[in-house]
VEXKOLRO-576075 format. One record per residue: x, y, z of N, C-alpha, C in turn; residue in three letters. Coordinates in steps of 0.001 Angstrom, whole numbers, plus 500000, padded with zeros to 6 digits. Each point is the difference from the previous one (the first is absolute). Layout:
XYZXYZXYZALA;...
This chain:
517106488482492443499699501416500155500896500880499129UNK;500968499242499353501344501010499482498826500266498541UNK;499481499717499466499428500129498943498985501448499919UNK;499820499820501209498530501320500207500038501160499855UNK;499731500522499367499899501929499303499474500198500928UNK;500431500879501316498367500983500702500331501344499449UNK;498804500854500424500176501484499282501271500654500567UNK;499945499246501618500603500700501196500543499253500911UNK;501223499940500316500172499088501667501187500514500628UNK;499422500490501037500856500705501218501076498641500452UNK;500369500422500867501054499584500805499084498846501391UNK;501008499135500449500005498954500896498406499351499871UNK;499460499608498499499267499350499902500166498872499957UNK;499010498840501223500022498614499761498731499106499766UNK;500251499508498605499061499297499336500404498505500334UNK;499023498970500556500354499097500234499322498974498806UNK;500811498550500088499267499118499181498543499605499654UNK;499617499720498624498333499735499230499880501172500658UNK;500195501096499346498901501356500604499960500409498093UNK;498884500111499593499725500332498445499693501170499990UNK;500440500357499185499763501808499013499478499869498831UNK;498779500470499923499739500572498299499736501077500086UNK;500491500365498593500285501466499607501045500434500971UNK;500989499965500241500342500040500879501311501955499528UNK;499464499748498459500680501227499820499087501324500106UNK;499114500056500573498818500451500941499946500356501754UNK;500934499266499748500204499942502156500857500890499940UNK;500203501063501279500881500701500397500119499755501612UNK;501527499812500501500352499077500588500747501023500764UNK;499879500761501658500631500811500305500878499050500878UNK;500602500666501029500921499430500900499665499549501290UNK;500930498847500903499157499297500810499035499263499813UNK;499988498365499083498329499604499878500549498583500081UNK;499201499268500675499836498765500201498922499243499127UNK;500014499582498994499108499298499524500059498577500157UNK;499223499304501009500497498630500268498792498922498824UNK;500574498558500378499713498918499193498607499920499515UNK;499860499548498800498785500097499505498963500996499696UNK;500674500695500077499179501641499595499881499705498818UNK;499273501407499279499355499955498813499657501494499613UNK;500916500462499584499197501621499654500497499946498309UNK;498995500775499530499392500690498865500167501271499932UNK;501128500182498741500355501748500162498615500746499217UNK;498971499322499345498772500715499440500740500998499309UNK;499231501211500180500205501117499280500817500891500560UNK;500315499852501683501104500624500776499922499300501349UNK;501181499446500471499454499551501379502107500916500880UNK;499499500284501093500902500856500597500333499342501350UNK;501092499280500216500128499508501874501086500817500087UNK;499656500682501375500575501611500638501513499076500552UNK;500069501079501076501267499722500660499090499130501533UNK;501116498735500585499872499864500972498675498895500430UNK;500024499256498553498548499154499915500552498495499819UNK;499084499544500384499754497820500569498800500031498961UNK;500318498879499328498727499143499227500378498984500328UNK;499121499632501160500172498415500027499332498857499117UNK;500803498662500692499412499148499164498364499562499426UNK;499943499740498455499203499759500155498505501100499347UNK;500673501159500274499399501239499355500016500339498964UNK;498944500674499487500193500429498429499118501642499303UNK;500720500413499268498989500958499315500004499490498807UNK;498872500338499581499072499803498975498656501040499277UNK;500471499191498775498709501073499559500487500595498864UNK;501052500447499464500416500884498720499873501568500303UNK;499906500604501869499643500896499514500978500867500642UNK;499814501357501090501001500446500300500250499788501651UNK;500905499772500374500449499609501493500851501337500229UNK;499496500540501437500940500719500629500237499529501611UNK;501566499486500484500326500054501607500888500523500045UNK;499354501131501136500851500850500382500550499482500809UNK;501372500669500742501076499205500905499444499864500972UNK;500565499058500624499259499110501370499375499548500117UNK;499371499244498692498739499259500070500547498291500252UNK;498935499259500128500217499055500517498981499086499298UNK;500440498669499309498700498890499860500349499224500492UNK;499156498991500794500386498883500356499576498534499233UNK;500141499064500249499889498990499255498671499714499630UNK;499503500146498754499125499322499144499232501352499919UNK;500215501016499990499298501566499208499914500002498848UNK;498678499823499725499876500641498554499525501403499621UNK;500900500538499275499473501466499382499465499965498708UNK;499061500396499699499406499647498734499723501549499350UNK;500656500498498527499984501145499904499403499860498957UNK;499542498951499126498745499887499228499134498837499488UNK;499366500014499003499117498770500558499270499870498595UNK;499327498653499790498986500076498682498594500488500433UNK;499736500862499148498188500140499881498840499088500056UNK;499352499733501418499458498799499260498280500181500469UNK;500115500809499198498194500683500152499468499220498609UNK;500762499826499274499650499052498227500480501367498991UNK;501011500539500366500936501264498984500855499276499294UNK;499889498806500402501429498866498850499894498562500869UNK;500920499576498851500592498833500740500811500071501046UNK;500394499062500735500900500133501229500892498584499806UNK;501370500456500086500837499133500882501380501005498343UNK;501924499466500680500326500156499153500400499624498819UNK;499034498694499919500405498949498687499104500880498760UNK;499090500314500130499051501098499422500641501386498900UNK;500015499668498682500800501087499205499288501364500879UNK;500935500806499837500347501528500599498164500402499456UNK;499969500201498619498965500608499794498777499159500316UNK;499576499263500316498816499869500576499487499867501963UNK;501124500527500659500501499987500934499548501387501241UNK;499199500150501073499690501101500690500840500082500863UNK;500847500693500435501205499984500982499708501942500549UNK;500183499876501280500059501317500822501149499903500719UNK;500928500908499552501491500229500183499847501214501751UNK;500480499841500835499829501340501220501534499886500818UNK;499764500227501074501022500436500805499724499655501741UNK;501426499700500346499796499962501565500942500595500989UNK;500135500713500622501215500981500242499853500023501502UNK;501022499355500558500655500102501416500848500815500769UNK;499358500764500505500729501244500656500507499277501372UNK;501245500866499931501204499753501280499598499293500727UNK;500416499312500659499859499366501638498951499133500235UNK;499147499802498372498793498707499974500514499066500330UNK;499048499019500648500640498874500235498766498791500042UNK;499956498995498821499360499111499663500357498674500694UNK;499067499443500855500414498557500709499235498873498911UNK;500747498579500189500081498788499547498125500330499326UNK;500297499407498324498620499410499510498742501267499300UNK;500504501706500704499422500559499343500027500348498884UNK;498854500418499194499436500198498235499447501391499952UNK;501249500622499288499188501193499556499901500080498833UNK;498579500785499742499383500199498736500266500701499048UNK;500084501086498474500151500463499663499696501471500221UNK;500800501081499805499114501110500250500454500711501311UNK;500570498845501040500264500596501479500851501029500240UNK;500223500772501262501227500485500349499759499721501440UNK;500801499684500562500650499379501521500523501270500938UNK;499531500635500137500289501195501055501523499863500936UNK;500484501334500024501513499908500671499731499116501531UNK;501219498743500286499679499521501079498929498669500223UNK;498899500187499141499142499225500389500291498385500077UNK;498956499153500452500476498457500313498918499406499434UNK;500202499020499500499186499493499504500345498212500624UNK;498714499493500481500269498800500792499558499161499262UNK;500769498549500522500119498862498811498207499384499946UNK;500028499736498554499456499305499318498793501093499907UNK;500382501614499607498413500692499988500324500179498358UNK;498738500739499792500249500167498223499239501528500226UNK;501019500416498974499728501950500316499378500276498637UNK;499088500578499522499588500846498735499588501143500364UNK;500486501065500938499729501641499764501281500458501242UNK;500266501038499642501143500851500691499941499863501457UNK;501250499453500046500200500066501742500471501000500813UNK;499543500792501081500320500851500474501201500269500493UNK;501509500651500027501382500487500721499509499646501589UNK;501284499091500311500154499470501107498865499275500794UNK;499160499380499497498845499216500713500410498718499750UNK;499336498893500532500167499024500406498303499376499579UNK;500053498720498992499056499481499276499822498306499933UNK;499232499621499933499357498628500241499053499803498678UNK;500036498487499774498436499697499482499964499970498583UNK;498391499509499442500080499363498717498673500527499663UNK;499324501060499505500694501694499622501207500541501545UNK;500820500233499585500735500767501086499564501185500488UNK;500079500149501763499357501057500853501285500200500766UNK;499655501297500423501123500589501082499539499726501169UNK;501045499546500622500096499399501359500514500847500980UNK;501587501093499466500357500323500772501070500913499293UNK;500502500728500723501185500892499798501676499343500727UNK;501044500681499085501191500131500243500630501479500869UNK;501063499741500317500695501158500630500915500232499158UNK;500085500749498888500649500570499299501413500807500843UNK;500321500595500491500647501186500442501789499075500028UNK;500343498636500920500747499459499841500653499172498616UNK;498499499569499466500723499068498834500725501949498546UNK;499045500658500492501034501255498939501166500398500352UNK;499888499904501499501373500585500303501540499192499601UNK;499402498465500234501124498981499368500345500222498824UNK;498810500086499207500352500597498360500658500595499923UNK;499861501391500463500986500892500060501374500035500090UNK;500378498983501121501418499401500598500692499199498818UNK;499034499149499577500577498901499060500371500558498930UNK;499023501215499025500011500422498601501620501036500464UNK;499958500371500950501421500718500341501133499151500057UNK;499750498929500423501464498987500694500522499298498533UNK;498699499604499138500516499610498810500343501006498913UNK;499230501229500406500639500743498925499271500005498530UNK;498498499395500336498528499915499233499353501641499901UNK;499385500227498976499071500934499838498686499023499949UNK;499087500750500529498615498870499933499913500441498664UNK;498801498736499658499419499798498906499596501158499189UNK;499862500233498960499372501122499521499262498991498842UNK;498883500183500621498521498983498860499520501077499373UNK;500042500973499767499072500951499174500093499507498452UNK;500860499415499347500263499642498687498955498918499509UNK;499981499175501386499173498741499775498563500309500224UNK;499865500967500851498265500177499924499452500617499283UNK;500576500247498755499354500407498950499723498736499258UNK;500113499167499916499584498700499182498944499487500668UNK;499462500966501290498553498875500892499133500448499285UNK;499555499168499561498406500220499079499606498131499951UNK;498777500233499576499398498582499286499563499893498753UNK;500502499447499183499678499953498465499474498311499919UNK;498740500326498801499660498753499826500407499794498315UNK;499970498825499862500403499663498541498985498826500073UNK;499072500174498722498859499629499886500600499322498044UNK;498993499266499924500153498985498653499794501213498626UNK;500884499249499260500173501139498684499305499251498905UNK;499088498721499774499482499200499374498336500942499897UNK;499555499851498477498974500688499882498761498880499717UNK;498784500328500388498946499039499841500385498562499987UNK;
């Protein structure tokens, strides 16, 4: 790990053994983060882990594109975030052995607001945002915006249910004081949410 450029890395971060970085001078790395064994993230074009976040084993982002978690988020073992993806309507070839220019790739974004919390095995798609609070239960696969503080199932994922917000903020509150944290300020990073495609530069 002594080798690794990140853009950014806060304080009392613990990265544990085989956990891989690419691009890793792309990642911005706040304070408080547990990244345990066998992870796999991809700094893409910006990827951001807040204050106060677990990537467990086993998890990964992917995709080349832009990642935002905000503090308090949570993955559990074997989450995949996928922030972009190849074209495969017949806009190119696919895979990355494939020179650049004949190649359809759709670059997007997936952005985790506060207090999400992803259980064992879920896949999110490109494009998402994860609503403040919300849960996402193991092994569903999400492709459209999840609603703040609900509670979700399933393969398209459906809402099942709601959270009680009022306690888990008030802890926030306690904690971002006791440590002496300012929350997150993501406004920098959500200007990079868009989806760009990069389509083949080869003529006839």
């Amino acid at each position: 790990m002594n080798n690794l450029k990140f853009a950014e890395m806060g304080t009392n971060v613990k990265i544990y053994p085989y956990v891989v970085f690419i691009n890793e001078n792309n990642i911005h790395l706040k304070s408080n983060i547990i990244i345990s064994e066998f992870a796999c993230i991809h700094g893409g074009i910006k990827s951001l882990i807040g204050n106060f976040i677990h990537i467990s084993s086993y998890s990964s982002i992917a995709g080349g594109g832009v990642c935002v978690l905000e503090d308090f988020v949570g993955l559990s073992a074997g989450v995949r975030i996928i922030t972009g993806s190849e074209m495969i309507k017949g806009e190119g070839l696919t895979n990355p052995t494939i020179p650049q220019k004949f190649r359809a790739i759709s670059r997007s974004f997936v952005h985790l607001k506060r207090h999400s919390f992803l259980a064992s095995d879920v896949v999110i798609h490109p494009g998402v945002t994860i609503g403040e609070g919300a849960v996402i239960g193991s092994n569903s696969v999400v492709s459209k915006d999840i609603e703040p503080w609900s509670i979700n199932v399933g393969s398209p994922t459906r809402k099942v249910g709601e959270r009680e917000s009022n306690k888990i903020l008030m802890f926030q509150d306690k904690l971002y004081k006791e440590y002496s944290i300012d929350p997150l300020d993501v406004t920098p990073y959500l200007k990079l949410k868009t989806t760009q495609h990069f389509l083949p530069q080869v003529n006839g």
